[in-house]
N, C-alpha and C positions, 0 to 999 in steps of 0.2 A: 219096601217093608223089610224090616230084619227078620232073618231066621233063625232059630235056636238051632245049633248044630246038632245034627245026631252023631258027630264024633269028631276027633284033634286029627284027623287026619291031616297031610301035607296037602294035598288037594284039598281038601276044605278049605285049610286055612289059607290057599294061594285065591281059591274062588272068592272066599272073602274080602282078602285083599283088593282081588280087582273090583267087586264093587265096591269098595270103599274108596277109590281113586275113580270110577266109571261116575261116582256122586258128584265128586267135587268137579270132575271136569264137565260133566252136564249143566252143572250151575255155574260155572266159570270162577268157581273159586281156587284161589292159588294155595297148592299142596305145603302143608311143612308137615314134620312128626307130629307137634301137636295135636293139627285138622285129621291126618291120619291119624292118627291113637280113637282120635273120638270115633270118625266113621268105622273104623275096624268093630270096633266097640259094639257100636250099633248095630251093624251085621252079625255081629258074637251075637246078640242079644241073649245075653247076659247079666245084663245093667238095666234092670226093667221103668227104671225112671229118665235116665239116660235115652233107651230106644221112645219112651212117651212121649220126651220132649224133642227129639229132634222128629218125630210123623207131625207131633203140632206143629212146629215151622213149618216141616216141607208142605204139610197138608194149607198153611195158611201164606205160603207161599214169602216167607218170612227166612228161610235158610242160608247165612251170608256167612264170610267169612270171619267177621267180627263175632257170630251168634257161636259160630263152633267154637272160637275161640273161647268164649265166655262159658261154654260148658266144660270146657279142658281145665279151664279153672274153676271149676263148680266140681267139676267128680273126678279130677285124679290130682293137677297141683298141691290145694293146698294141703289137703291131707298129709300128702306126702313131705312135703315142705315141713310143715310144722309139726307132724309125730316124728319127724328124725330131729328137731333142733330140739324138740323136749325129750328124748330120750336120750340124745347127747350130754344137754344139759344137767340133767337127772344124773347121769353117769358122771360127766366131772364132777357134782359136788359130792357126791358120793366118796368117788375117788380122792378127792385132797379132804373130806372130812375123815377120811382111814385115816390116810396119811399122817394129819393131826394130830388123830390118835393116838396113833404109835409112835408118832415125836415125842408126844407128850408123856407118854408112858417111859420113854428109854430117856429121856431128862429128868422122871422124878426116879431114875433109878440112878439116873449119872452125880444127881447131886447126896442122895442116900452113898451112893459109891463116895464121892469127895468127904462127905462130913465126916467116915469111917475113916479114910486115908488122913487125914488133918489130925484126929486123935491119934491115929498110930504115929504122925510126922511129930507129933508135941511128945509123944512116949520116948521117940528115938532122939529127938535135940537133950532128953536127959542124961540117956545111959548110949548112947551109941558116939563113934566118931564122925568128923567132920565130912569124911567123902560118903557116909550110908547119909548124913541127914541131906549133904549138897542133892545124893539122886533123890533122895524122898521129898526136896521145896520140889525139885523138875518136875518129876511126875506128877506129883500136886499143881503148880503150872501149867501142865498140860490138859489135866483135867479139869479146870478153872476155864482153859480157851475152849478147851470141847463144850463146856456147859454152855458158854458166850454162844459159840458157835450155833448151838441146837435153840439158845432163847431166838436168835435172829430169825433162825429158818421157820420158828414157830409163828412168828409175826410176820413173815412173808407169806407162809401160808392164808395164816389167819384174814390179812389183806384180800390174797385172793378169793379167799371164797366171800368177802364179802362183794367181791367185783361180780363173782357167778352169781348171786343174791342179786343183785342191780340189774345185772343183765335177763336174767330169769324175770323179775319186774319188771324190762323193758321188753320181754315174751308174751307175758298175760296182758302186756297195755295192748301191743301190737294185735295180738289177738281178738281182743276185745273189740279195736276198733276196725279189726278186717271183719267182722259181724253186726258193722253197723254202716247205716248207706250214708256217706260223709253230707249229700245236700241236706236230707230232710231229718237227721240224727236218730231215726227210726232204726230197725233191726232188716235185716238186707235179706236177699236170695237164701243167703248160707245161715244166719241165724233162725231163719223161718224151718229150712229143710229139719236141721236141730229139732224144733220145737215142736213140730208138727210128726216126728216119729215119735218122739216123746209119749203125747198127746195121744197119737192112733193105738201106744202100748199098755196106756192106764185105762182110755175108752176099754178094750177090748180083753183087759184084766178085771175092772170094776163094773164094764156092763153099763156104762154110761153112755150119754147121747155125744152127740160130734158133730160139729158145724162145722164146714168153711164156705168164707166170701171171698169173691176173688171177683175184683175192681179193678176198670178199665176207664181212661178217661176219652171221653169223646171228641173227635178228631182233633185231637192235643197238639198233633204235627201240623196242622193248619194254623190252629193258635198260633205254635210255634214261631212257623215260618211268617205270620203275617205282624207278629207283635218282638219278636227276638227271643233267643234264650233268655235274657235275664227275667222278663215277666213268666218265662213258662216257666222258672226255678221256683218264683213265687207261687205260681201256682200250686206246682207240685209241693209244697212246704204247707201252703193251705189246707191240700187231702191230705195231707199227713198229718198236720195237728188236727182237724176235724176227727182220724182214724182213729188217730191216738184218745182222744175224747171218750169214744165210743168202748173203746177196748176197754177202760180205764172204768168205763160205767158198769159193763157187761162181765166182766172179767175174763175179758178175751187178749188176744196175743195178735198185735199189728205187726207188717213188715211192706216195705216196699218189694216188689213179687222181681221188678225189672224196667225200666223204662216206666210208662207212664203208667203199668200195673203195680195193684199191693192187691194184697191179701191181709184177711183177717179172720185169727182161728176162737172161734168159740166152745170152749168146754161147756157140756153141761147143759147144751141148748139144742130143743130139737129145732126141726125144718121148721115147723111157723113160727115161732117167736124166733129166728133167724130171718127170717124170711121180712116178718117187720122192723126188727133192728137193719136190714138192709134198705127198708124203704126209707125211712128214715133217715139214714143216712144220705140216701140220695136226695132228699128233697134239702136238707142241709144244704149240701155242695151246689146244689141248684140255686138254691135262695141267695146266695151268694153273690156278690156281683166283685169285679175285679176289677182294681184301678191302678193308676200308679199312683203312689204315696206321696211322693216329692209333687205331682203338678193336678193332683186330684184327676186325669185325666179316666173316663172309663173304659175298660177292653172288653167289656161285653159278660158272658156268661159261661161258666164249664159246668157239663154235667158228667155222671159215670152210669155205663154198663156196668151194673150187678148180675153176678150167677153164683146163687147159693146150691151147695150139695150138703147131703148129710152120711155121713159117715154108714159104709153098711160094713159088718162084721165081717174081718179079714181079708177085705182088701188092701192094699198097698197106700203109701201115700202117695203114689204117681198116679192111680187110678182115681184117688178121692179127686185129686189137683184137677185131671184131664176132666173127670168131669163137671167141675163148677167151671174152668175154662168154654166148656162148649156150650154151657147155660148162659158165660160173657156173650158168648161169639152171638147166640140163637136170639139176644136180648140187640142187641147190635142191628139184627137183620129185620129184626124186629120193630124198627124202629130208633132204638137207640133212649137216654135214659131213662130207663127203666128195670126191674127187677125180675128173674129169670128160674126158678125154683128146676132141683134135677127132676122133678116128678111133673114137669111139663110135658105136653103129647106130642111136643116136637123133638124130643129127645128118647133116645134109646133106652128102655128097662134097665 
């Protein structure tokens, strides 16, 4: 279990340290910065969604080295990644639309400056001699190529920024679709975590109700391993358009949660009518039966572990999460498809 430090001491933070390498070598996972960053983390407990979700694996005995991986990019890469390429970003166009600017300003003063110099050149070819007009075409000459000169760079620029336009478009796509889980075109880990602080900030502003579901498919890795990935894709594409369905009806917010978990967040909805839009929903995914398309052949039947929680004032969203998580796990043990409410007697106050 992580401890909150009660100070930055060198010693703390070396204690730290070691259990954050004393984890990974107990579980036999192989150390990088990454794995460290996250374990360190963990023992800072500091990061209170962070330290929830790595007790749920270890407590479910699920802690690998792929899993920490997948947290390092859940709570520190992409942040990072993507507020320094939009703040970059932001800053170049920023930067060459000055630029622009002040191109643009010192060309309408260069050609203001020429048109002045042409009349004074037309004044002196009348009354002056040949060597004052010869230097007055040069200068004028000169000031003809400077003009040339500043239209070009103005169109050079002007190019560029529409290249940082493109690119900034190819920022929000990318974006967009690193918040979306590419099998089932649903909204992923990281658009859920979004939505659902969102959500916990307007419940706890407007005094509203707050559901979440958080679904598990039943020994899916059996399916898995006895039918191939490609029918388990299918499947998993099945719970996600059924989700989506539901969300769509209820005006709720679907995501696949991980693996063969999703979540779905319900505004607006206390514990029993959650509690039956989850039945519901499982008897759906139940009723279903699953085939392959191409040879009609059938593979049998999937159901989900449901555990609905309802939102209590000023909790956290790792706490709301942990605890429909443990309504999955209590419904699991329970038998399995079936529906798991947090106000169960098998579950903690």
């Amino acid at each position: 279990m992580p401890q909150t430090p009660s100070d930055n001491s060198f010693a703390g933070a070396m204690r730290r340290a070691r259990a954050a390498i004393n984890l990974m070598s107990d579980l036999h996972i192989s150390p990088t910065p990454a794995r460290f960053t996250v374990a360190f983390a963990h023992h800072l407990g500091e990061v209170g969604a962070l330290s929830l979700e790595m007790n749920r694996l270890i407590g479910h005995d699920r802690l690998t080295g792929a899993a920490i991986d997948a947290l390092y990019q859940q709570f520190f890469a992409p942040e990072c990644e993507s507020a320094d390429i939009r703040v970059a970003g932001r800053e170049m166009h920023d930067l060459v639309t000055d630029i622009g600017d002040q191109i643009a300003a010192v060309r309408l003063r260069s050609e203001e400056f020429g048109a002045h110099l042409r009349e004074f050149t037309q004044a002196l070819e009348k009354s002056a001699g040949d060597s004052l007009r010869r230097r007055a075409a040069a200068i004028l000459g000169e000031t003809d190529a400077v003009a040339r000169e500043q239209r070009d760079l103005q169109y050079r620029l002007s190019f560029t920024l529409r290249e940082i336009e493109t690119l900034r478009g190819q920022l929000d796509r990318a974006e967009r679709e690193a918040r979306q889980d590419p099998l089932t075109g649903i909204g992923n880990r990281a658009q859920f975590d979004g939505t659902l602080q969102g959500a916990l900030l307007r419940a706890g502003r407007e005094d509203q109700p707050l559901s979440l579901l958080m679904l598990d498919m039943d020994h899916f890795k059996r399916f898995n391993e006895r039918h191939g990935p490609a029918i388990g894709d299918q499947v998993l594409k099945l719970v996600a358009h059924l989700l989506t369905q539901t969300a769509r009806e209820n005006g709720g917010e679907a995501a696949r949660f991980g693996g063969e978990a999703f979540a779905l967040l319900l505004r607006g909805c206390a514990l029993p009518r959650a509690s039956q839009i989850a039945d519901r929903l499982r008897l759906q995914v139940a009723g279903k039966t699953v085939r392959n398309r191409r040879t009609g052949e059938i593979f049998g039947q999937v159901t989900l572990s449901i555990g609905v929680a309802f939102y209590r004032p000023g909790e956290s969203a790792a706490q709301l999460v942990n605890r429909a998580d443990e309504a999955v796990y209590l419904a699991k043990a329970e038998g399995r498809n079936r529906v798991v409410t947090d106000d169960h007697p098998g579950l903690a106050p």
